[in-house]
C-alpha positions in Angstrom: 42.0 -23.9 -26.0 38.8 -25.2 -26.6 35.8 -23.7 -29.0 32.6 -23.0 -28.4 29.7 -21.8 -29.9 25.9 -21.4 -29.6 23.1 -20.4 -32.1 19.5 -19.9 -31.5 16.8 -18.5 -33.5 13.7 -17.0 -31.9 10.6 -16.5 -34.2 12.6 -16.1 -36.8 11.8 -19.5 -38.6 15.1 -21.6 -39.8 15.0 -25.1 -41.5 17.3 -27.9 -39.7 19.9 -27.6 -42.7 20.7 -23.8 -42.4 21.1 -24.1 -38.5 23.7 -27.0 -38.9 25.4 -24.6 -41.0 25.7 -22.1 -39.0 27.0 -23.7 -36.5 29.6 -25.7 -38.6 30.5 -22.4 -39.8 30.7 -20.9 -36.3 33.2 -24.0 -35.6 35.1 -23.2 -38.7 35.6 -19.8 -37.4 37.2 -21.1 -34.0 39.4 -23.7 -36.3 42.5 -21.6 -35.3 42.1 -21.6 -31.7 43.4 -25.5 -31.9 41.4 -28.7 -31.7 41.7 -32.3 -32.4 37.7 -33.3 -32.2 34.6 -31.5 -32.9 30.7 -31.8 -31.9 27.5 -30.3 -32.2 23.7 -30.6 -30.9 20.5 -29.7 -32.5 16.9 -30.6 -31.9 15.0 -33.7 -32.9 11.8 -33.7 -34.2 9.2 -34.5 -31.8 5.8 -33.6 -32.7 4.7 -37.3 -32.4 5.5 -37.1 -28.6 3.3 -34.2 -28.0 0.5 -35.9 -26.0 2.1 -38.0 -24.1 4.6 -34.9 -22.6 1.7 -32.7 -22.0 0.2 -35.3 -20.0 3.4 -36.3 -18.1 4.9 -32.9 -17.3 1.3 -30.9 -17.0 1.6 -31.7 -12.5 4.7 -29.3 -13.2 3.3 -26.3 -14.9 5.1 -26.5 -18.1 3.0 -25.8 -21.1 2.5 -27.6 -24.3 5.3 -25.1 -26.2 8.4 -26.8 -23.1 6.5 -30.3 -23.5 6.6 -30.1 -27.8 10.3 -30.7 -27.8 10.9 -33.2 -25.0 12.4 -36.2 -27.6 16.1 -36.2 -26.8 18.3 -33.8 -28.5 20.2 -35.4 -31.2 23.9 -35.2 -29.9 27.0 -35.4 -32.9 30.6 -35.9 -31.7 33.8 -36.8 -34.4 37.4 -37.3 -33.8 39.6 -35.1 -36.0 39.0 -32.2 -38.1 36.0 -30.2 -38.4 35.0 -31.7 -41.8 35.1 -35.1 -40.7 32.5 -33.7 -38.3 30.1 -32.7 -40.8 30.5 -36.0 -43.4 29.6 -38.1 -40.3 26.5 -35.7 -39.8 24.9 -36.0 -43.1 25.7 -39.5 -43.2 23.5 -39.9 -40.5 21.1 -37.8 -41.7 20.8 -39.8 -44.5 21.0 -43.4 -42.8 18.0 -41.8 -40.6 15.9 -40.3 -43.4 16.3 -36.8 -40.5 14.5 -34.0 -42.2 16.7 -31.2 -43.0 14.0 -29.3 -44.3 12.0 -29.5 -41.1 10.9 -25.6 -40.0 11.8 -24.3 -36.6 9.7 -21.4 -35.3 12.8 -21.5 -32.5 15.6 -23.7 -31.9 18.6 -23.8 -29.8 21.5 -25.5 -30.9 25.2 -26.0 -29.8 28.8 -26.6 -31.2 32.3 -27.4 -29.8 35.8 -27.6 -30.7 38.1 -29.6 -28.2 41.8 -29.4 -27.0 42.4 -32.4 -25.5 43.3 -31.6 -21.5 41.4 -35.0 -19.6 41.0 -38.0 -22.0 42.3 -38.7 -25.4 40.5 -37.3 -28.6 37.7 -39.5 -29.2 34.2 -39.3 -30.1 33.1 -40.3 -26.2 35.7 -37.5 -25.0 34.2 -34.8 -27.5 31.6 -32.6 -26.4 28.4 -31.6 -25.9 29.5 -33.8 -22.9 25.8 -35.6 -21.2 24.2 -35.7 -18.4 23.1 -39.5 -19.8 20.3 -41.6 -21.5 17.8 -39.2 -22.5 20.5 -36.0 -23.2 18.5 -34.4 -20.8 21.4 -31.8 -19.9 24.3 -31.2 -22.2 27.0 -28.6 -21.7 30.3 -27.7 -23.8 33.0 -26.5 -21.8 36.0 -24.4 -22.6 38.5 -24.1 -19.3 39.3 -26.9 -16.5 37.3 -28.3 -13.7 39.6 -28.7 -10.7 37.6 -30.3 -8.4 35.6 -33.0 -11.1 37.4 -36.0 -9.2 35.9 -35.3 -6.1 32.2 -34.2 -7.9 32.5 -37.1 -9.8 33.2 -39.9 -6.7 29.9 -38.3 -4.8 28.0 -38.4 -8.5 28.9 -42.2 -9.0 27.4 -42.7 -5.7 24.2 -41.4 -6.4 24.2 -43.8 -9.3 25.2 -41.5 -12.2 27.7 -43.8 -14.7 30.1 -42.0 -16.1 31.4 -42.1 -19.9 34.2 -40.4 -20.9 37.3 -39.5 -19.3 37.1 -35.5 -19.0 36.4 -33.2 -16.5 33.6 -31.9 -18.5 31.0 -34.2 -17.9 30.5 -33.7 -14.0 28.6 -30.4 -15.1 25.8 -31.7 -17.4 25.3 -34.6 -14.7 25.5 -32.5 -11.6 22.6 -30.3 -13.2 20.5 -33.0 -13.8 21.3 -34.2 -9.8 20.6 -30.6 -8.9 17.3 -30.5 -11.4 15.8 -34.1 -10.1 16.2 -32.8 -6.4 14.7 -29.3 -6.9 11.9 -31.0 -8.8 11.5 -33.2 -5.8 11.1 -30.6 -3.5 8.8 -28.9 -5.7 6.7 -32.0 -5.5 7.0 -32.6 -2.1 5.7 -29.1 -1.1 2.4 -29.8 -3.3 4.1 -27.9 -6.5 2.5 -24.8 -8.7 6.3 -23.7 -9.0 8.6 -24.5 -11.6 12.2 -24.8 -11.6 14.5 -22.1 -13.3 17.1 -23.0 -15.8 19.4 -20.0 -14.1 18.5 -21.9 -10.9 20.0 -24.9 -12.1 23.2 -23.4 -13.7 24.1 -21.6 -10.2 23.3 -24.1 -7.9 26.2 -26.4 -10.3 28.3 -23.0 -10.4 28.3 -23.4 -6.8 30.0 -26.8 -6.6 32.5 -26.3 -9.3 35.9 -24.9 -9.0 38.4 -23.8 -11.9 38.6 -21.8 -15.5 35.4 -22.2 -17.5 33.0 -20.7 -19.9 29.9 -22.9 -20.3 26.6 -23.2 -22.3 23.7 -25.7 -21.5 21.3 -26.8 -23.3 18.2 -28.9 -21.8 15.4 -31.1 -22.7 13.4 -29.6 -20.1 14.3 -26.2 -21.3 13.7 -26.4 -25.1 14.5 -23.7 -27.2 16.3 -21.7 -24.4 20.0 -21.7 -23.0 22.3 -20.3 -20.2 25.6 -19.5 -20.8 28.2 -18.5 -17.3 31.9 -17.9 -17.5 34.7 -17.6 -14.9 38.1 -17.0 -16.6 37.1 -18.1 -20.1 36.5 -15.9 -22.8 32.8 -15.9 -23.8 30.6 -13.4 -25.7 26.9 -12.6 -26.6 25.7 -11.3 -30.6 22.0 -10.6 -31.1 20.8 -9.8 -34.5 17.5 -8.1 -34.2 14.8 -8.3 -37.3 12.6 -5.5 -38.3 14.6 -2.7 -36.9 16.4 -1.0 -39.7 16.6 2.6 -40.1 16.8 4.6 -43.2 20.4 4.0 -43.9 19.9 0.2 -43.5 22.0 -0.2 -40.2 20.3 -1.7 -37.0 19.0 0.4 -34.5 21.4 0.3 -31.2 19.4 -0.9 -28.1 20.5 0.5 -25.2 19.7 -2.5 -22.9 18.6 -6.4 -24.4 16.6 -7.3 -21.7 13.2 -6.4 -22.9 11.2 -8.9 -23.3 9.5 -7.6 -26.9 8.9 -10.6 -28.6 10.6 -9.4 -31.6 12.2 -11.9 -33.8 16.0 -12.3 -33.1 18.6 -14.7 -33.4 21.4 -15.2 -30.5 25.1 -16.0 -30.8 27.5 -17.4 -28.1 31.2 -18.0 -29.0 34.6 -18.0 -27.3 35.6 -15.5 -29.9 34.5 -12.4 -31.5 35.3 -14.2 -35.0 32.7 -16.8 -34.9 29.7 -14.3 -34.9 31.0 -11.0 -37.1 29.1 -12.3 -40.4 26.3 -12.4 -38.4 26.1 -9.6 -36.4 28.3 -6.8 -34.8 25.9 -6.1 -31.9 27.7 -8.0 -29.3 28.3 -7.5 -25.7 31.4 -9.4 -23.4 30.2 -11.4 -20.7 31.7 -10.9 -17.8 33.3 -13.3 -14.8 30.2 -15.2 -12.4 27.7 -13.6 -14.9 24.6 -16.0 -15.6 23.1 -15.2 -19.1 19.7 -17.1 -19.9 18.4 -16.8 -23.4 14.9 -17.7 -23.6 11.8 -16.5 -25.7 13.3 -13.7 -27.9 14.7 -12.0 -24.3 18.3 -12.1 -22.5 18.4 -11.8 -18.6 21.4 -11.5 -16.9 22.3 -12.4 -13.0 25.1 -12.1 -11.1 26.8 -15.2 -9.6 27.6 -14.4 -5.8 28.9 -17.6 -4.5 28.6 -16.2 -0.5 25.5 -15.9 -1.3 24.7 -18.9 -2.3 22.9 -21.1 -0.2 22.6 -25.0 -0.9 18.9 -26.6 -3.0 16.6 -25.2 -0.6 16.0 -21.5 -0.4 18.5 -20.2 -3.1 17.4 -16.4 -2.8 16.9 -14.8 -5.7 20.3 -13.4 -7.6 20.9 -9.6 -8.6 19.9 -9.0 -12.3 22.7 -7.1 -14.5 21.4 -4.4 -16.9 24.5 -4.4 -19.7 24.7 -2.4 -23.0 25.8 -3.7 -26.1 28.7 -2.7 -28.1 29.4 -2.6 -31.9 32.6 -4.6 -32.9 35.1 -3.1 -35.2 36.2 -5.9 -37.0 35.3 -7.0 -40.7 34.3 -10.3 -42.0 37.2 -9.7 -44.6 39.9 -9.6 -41.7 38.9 -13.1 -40.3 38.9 -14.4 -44.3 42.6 -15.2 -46.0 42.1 -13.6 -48.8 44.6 -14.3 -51.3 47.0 -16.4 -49.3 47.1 -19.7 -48.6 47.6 -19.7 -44.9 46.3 -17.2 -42.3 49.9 -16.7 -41.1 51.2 -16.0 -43.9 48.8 -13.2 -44.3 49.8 -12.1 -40.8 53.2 -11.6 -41.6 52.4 -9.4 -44.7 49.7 -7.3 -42.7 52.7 -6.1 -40.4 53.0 -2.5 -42.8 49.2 -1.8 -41.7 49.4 -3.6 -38.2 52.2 -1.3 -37.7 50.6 1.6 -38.8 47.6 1.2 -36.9 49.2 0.6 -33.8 51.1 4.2 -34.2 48.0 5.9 -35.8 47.3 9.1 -33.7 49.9 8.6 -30.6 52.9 9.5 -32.4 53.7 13.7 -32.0 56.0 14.9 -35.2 55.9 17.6 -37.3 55.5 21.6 -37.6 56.4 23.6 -34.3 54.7 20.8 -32.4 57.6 19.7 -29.8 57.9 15.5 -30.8 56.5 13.0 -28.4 54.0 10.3 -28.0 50.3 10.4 -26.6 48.6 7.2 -25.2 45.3 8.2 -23.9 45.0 5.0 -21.9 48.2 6.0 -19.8 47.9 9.8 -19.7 46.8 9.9 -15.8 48.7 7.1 -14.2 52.3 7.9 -15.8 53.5 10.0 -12.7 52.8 7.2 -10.8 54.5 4.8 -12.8 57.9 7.0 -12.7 57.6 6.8 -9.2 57.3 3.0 -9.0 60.1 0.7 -7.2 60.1 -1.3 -9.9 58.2 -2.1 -13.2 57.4 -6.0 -14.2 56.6 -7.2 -17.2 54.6 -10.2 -16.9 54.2 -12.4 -19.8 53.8 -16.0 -21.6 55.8 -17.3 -24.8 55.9 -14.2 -27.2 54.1 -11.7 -25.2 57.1 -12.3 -22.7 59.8 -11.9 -25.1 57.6 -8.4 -26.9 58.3 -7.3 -22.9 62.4 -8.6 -22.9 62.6 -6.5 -26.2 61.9 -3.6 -24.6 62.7 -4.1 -21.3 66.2 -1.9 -21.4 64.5 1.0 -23.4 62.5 0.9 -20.6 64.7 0.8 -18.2 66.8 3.9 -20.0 63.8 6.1 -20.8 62.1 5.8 -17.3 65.2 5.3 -14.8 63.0 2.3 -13.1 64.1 -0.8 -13.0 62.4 -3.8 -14.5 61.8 -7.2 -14.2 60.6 -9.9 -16.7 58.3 -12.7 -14.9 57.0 -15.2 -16.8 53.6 -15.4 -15.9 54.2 -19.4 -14.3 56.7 -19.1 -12.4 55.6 -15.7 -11.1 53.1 -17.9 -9.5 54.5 -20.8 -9.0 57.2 -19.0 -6.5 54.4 -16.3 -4.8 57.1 -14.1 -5.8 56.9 -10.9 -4.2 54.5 -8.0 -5.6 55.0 -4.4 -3.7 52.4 -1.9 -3.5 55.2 0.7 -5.1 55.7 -1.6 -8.0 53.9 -1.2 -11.3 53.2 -4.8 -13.1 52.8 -4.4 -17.0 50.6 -7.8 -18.2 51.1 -8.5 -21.9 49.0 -10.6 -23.9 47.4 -10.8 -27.3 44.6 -12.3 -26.6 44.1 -10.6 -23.2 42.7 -14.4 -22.0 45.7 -16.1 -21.6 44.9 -18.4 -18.3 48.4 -18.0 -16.4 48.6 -14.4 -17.2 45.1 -13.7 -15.7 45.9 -15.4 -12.7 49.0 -13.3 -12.5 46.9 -10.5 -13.0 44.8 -11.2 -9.9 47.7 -11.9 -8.0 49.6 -8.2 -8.9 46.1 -6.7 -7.7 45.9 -8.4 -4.6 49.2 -7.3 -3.4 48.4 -3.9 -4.3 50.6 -2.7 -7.8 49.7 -0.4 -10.2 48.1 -3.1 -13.1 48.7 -2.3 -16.6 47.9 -4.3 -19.7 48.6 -4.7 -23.3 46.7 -6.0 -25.0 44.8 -6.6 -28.6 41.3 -7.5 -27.7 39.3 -4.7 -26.4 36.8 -6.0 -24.2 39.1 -9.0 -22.8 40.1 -10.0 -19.3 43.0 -8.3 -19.3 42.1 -5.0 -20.7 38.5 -5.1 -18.1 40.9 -6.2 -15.0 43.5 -3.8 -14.8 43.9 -0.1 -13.9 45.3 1.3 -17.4 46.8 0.1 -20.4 47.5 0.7 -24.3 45.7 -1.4 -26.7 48.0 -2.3 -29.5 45.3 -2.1 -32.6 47.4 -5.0 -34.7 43.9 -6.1 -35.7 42.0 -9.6 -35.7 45.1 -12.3 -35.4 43.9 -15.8 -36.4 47.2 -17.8 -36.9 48.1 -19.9 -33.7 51.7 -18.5 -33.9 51.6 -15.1 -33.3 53.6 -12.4 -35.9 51.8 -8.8 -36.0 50.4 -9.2 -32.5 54.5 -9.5 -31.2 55.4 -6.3 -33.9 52.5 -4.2 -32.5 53.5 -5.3 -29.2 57.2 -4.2 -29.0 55.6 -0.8 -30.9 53.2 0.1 -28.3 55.7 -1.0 -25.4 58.0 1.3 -27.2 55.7 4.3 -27.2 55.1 3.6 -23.7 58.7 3.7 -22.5 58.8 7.4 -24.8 56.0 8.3 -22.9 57.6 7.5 -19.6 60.4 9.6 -20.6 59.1 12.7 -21.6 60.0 14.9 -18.4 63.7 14.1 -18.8 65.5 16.7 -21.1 68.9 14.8 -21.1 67.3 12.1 -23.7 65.5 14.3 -25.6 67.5 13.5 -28.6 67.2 9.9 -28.4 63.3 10.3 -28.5 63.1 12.1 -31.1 65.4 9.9 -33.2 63.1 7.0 -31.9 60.1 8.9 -33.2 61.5 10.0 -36.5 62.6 6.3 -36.8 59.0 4.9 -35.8 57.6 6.9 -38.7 59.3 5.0 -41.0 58.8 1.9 -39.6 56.2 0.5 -41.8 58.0 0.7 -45.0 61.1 -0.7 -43.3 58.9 -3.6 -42.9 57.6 -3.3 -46.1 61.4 -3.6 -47.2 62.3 -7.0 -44.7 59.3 -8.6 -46.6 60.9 -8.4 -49.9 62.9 -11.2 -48.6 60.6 -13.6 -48.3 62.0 -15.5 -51.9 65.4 -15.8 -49.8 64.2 -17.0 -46.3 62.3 -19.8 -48.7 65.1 -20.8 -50.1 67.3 -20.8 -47.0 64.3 -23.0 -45.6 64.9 -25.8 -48.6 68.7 -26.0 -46.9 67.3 -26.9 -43.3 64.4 -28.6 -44.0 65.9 -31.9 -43.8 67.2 -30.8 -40.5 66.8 -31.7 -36.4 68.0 -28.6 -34.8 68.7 -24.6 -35.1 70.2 -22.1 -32.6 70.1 -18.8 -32.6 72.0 -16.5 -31.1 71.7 -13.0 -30.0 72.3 -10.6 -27.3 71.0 -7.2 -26.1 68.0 -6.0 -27.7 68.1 -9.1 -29.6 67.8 -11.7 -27.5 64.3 -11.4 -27.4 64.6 -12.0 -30.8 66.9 -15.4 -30.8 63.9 -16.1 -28.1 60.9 -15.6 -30.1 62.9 -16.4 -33.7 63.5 -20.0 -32.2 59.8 -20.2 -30.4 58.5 -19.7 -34.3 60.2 -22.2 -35.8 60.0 -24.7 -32.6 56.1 -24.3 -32.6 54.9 -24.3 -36.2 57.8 -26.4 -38.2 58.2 -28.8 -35.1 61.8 -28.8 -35.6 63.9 -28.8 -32.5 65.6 -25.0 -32.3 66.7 -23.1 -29.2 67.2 -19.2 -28.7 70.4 -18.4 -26.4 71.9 -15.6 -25.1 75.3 -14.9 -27.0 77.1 -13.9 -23.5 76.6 -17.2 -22.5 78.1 -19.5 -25.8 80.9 -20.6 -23.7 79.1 -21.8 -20.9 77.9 -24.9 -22.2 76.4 -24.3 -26.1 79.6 -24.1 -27.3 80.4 -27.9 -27.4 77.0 -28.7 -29.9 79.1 -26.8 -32.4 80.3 -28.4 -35.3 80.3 -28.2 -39.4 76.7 -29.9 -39.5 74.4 -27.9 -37.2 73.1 -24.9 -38.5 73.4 -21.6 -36.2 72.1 -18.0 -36.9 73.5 -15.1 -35.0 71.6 -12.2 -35.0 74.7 -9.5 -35.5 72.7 -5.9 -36.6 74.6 -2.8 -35.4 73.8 -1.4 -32.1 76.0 -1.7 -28.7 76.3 -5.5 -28.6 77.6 -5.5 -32.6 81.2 -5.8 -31.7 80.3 -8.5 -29.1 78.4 -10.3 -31.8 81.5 -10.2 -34.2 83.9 -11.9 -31.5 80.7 -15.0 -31.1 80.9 -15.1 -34.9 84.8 -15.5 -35.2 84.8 -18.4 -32.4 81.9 -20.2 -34.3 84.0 -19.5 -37.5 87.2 -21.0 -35.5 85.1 -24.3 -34.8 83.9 -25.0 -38.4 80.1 -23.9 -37.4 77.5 -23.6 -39.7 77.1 -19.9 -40.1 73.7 -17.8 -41.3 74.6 -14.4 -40.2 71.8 -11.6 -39.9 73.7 -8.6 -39.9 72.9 -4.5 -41.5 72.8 -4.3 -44.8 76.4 -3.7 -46.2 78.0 -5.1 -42.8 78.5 -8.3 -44.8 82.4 -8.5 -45.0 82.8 -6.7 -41.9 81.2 -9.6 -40.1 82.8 -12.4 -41.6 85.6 -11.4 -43.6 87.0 -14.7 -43.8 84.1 -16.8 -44.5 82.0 -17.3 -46.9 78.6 -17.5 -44.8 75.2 -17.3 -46.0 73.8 -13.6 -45.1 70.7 -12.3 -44.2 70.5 -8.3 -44.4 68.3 -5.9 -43.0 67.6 -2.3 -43.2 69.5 -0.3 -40.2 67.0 1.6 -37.9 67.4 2.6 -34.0 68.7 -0.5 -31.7 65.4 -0.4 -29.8 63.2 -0.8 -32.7 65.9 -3.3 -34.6 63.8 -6.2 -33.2 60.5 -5.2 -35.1 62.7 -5.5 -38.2 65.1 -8.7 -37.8 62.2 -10.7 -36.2 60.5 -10.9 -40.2 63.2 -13.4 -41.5 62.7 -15.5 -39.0 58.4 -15.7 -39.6 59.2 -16.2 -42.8 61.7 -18.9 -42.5 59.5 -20.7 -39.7 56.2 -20.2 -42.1 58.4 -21.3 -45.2 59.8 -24.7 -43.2 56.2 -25.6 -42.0 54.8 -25.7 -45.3 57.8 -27.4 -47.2 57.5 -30.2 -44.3 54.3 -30.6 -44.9 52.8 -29.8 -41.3 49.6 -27.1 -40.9 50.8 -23.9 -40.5 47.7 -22.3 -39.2 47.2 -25.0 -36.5 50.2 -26.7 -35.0 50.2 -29.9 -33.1 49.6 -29.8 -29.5 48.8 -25.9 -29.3 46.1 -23.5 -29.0 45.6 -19.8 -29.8 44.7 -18.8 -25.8 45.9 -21.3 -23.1 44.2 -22.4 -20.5 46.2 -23.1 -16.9 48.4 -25.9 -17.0 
């Protein structure tokens, strides 16, 4: 998914060399989301034109402050990784003698990572995409434009020549179509108005149709910037001067709208983790919001596309009044720290991910009867009993956190679920019920497919409840209750504490459900006791991390893994293959152990390597017959069993073993799931691939 980010400065004066860096920096904070080019726009200097604009734009109204910065806006776009970016931009600086010393008063400046979706990755597919000669709108897009082919054929015949091949650059020319026409009609009805930069951005939100989060930048509109969303992420920092108290925090404003002339600088970004060293003051912007930066003041409107009528008599939209909130996470989350790669640190943050997620919801001790309290669920849980039916709705390793708990679930609650991936719930219309509660799971709480799902659920009437780790996301703001799962800022692309936390607070959930029914008291309480010692279980898996490396020397050299599990863990086989498909880009395929003989049986021979996930619950003995029929055909063993189940697995074979601490079967998959990040992280670096950013994927995904 692409990046985006915005910085501008008002009265608070910033030479041209620290604003590039902040906004390379903002783009090194997005680095994870996924990218393959990289771009950025800042102003020119243009003091030298400053007669000449005055003159030209003064039958418009726009004083000598809009005219000073009229010289197009100096527009850098670079193939490959950020730092290739910013060598090609001091390069130029240097070819063109630019001043980097040169003092804004106010400046508004914008940055982009892109994920190739329409168009190779090139410099004239990067963004900020342009509305043509003269920059005179440029926009960076994070989402899809459905409808660009037809907006583009009725573009080219008004004379616009297109550029690139994305979908993107529709937008910055259809506001420049929208701007020449309402400056036309200005002109034609003797002028004395001017034309609104919010004007502009709804009348193009109007045409467009599909995902986005957009920020535009203008020539006409210098130092100021609009920013609208539907279905991408896309948030708002201010940093406000001059208003410290006595213990040297900022002063919370209750609204941002006043128009105080105070200095302040301004953040935009996808993601929370672009703006925290700069400010924690930050507020979510919400679907069909409008936000206009401009002059030290923020104003918001709200997008009613009914309501919109075509160039000529747009009325006026509602203004939003919106509070800002203080985000809880640290600069030294988002940093690595002392390892080398952010997943890596992931997978050793599980303990405390863990730990947090359980924090305060988890009932034990003294005469206090044991259970599990989730504020976010306390009032709908009657009605989820009562549900028809409970479906988990899902993508990659959200779905398979829901498949690991689905029969807990399902045992706890007496309701019976369903797993939907998100796709295919869509794809097939698939029937929703008013009776049925849908459970959306997500890390992010943005992912596209999921959200749409979402929508779906809540149009057919279910009970919506999400799961997510982003307070303040889609998917926590869109449905009726939900748990947040507290795993803390996640950076890698593949996810590790996100899916631990997940399983945890599904886990919790499913105790919660059952706490009216006496008959399976005992099991709760023996799922509690064992969720309290969770973390250092974790704690204990990690200590194999020496082992899963060298287990990854053996198969580096190698095409293909399958893993086999069943019950509880074939969520596991599931995700343990996704992790070492999607970061070691080696072939490997999770199946269900029921179903060896019914077709994976015949890739079975003494060269390709298999691990069957064998720890002791119901499906253990089931588990032991796969292993002896694998043993039969010569296969290539790597047995993850419970520690001292060793020989009893494979007492005729001399396997390689992984072991694992022994805790209840519903929480086993928290626990045998580590190996597998560790082998997958340990098989990605020995092949020499980026673990943090694989090829082809992004942290949130966009509709396919």
């Amino acid at each position: 998914m692409c990046g985006i980010f915005a910085y501008i400065n008002c009265h608070v004066p910033r030479e041209r060399r620290h604003i590039l860096e902040v906004l390379f920096n903002g783009l090194r904070r997005l680095e994870y989301r996924g990218y393959d080019s990289a771009g950025i726009s800042i102003d020119a200097d243009n003091d030298d034109h400053l007669e000449e604009v005055k003159k030209k734009k003064k039958g418009l109204g726009l004083g000598g402050e809009a005219a000073r910065q009229l010289s197009p806006p100096l527009v850098f776009r670079e193939e490959g990784k950020i730092e290739k970016l910013v060598t090609s931009v001091y390069q130029e600086v240097d070819a063109t003698d630019l001043d980097l010393e040169f003092l804004f008063a106010s400046h508004a400046g914008i940055a982009h990572t892109r994920w190739a979706t329409h168009g190779p990755p090139s410099p004239r597919n990067g963004h900020p995409q342009s509305s043509g000669k003269g920059h005179e709108f440029l926009v960076v897009h994070n989402g899809v434009i459905t409808n660009f082919l037809v907006l583009k054929e009725t573009l080219v015949r008004h004379g616009f020549v297109f550029e690139s091949d994305t979908d993107t650059e529709v937008i910055p020319k259809l506001a420049k179509f929208v701007y020449d026409s309402l400056t036309a009609e200005i002109e034609s009805n003797g002028g004395g108005e001017t034309v609104k930069f919010s004007q502009v951005v709804m009348e193009v939100m109007r045409q467009i149709e599909g995902a986005y989060a957009l920020i535009f930048k203008s020539l006409h509109y210098p130092n100021e910037l609009v920013a609208c969303k539907c279905g991408s992420p896309l948030l708002l920092g201010v940093k406000e001067f001059g208003e410290e108290d006595r213990r040297g925090a900022f002063v919370e404003s209750e609204l941002i709208l006043a128009k105080d002339g105070k200095p302040k600088e301004f953040f935009l970004a996808s993601d929370a983790s672009a703006m925290v060293e700069h400010t924690k003051k930050v507020m979510v912007i919400e679907d069909n919001e409008v936000v206009h930066v401009r002059n030290g003041s923020v104003s918001i409107f709200k997008f009613e596309r009914e309501k919109m009528g075509k160039l000529r008599g747009m009325p006026r939209p509602a203004s939003v009044e919106r509070a800002l909130s203080v985000l809880a996470v640290e600069v030294e989350q988002i940093q690595k720290g002392n390892y080398d790669h952010y997943m890596q640190k992931e997978i050793h943050e599980q303990p405390e991910s863990l730990t947090t997620t359980m924090r305060g919801r988890l009932i034990h001790g003294g005469s206090k009867v044991k259970g599990v309290l989730l504020g976010g669920l306390k009032d709908h849980l009657r009605t989820i009993r009562r549900s028809r039916r409970i479906l988990f709705i899902g993508c990659g390793t959200s779905y398979h956190a829901g498949l690991a708990t689905r029969a807990l679930v399902e045992e706890l609650s007496g309701v019976p679920v369903t797993m939907e991936l998100a796709s295919d719930l869509l794809d097939r219309r698939g029937p929703v019920y008013r009776e049925d509660t849908a459970i959306f799971v997500s890390q992010s709480g943005e992912t596209a497919d999921t959200l749409e799902a979402l929508e779906y659920a809540k149009s057919c009437g279910a009970l919506c409840v999400g799961v997510t780790n982003t307070v303040g996301s889609a998917i926590a703001r869109g449905t009726h209750c939900g748990v947040h799962i507290n795993a803390g800022c996640e950076i890698g692309v593949a996810s590790t504490k996100a899916y631990t936390s997940q399983i945890a607070a599904m886990t919790m959930m499913a105790l919660a459900l059952g706490e009216d029914t006496l008959s399976s008291c005992s099991r709760r309480e023996a799922i509690i006791d064992d969720l309290i010692n969770l973390p250092d279980k974790v704690r204990e898996v990690l200590k194999l991390d020496n082992d899963m490396k060298e287990l990854a020397k053996e198969l580096m050299e190698e095409q293909s893994l399958l893993v086999f599990g069943r019950g509880y863990n074939y969520a596991t086989a599931l995700e343990g293959a996704l992790k070492v498909k999607e970061v070691a880009l080696m072939h490997s395929e999770g199946i269900l152990a029921g179903e060896m003989k019914h077709g994976p049986l015949a890739l079975v021979d003494e060269n390709l390597p298999i691990i069957v996930v064998a720890t002791r619950d119901a499906t253990c003995i089931k588990q032991q017959s796969v292993i002896q029929q694998l043993q039969a055909r010569k296969g290539r063993l790597i047995v993850m069993c419970t520690k001292g189940d060793a020989n009893l697995m494979c007492p005729n074979g001399s396997y390689r073993f992984i072991e694992v601490p022994q805790l209840q079967d519903c929480l086993q998959p928290i626990i045998n799931i580590v190996p597998f990040q560790l082998l997958a992280y340990h098989l990605t670096v020995l092949r020499g691939f980026n673990v943090d950013q694989p090829r082809n994927l992004a942290k949130s995904v966009t509709i396919s």
